[in-house]
N, C-alpha and C positions, 0 to 999 in steps of 0.2 A: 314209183312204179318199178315192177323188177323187169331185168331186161327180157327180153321175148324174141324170138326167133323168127324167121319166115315160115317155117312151117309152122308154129302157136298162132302166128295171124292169120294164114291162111284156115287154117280149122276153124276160125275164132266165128266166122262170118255166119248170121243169123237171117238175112233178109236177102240171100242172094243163092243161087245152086252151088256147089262145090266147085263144075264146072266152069261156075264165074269166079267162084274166090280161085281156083287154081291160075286165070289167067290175069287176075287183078294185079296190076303195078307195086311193087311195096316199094318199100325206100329202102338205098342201097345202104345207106350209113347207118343203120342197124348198131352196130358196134362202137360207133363213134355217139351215140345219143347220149345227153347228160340222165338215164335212168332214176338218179336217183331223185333230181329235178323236177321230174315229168308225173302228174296224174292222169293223161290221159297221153295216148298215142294218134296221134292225126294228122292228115297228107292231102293234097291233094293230085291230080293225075294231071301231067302238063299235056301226055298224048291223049287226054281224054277230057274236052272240057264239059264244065259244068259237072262232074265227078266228084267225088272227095269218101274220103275214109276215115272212121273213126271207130281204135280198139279201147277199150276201159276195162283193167280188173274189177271183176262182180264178183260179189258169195266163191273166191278160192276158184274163178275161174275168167278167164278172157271172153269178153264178148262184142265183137266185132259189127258195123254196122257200113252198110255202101251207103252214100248220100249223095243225091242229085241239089243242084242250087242252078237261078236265073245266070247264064251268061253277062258276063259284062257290056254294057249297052243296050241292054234290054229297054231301058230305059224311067225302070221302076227301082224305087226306093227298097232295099230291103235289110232286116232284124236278124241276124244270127239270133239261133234259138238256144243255143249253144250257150255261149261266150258276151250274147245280148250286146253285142258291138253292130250299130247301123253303117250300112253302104249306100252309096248314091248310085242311084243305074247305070252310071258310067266308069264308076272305081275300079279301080283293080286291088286284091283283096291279098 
C-alpha cells in the first residue's frame, strides 16, 4: 500500500458524513507504518468502542469504511468477515 495521509483517509470514507470522518480518530503513527508491508489500513478507536476503520486502495483510489463490531462480553461468539479469524464473547481482539 502507498503511504496515505490524514487528509486521503479522511476523504477516503464512504459510509459515514464528512462531518463524521472529519471527527474520526486516525492513527498518529502514520509515518512510522511499514507501507510497503501493508494491503489494507485498519484501526480501531480505543475512545470509541465497538468502532473500527477500515481504508483499502480500489480502482487508483482510497476507499474508506466506518465499522461497528459486538463489544467484548457480549457474550456471543463472533467471525471477523474480514480476516475470518473467530472471537469468543469474551475476547479481546
Amino acid at each position: 500500500m502507498e503511504p496515505v495521509t490524514e487528509s486521503d483517509i479522511r476523504e477516503s470514507f464512504v459510509n459515514c458524513s464528512k462531518g463524521d470522518a472529519k471527527r474520526l480518530p486516525v492513527p498518529r503513527d502514520l509515518d512510522d507504518l511499514p507501507w510497503d508491508d501493508l494491503d489494507f489500513l485498519g484501526w480501531r478507536a480505543p475512545s470509541l468502542p465497538g468502532r473500527g476503520y477500515l481504508v483499502v486502495p480500489h480502482d487508483d483510489r482510497l476507499v474508506g469504511v466506518a465499522l461497528r463490531y459486538p463489544t467484548p462480553g457480549s457474550g456471543r461468539a463472533q467471525m471477523c468477515a474480514i480476516c475470518k479469524t473467530t472471537h469468543t464473547g469474551g475476547a479481546s481482539r
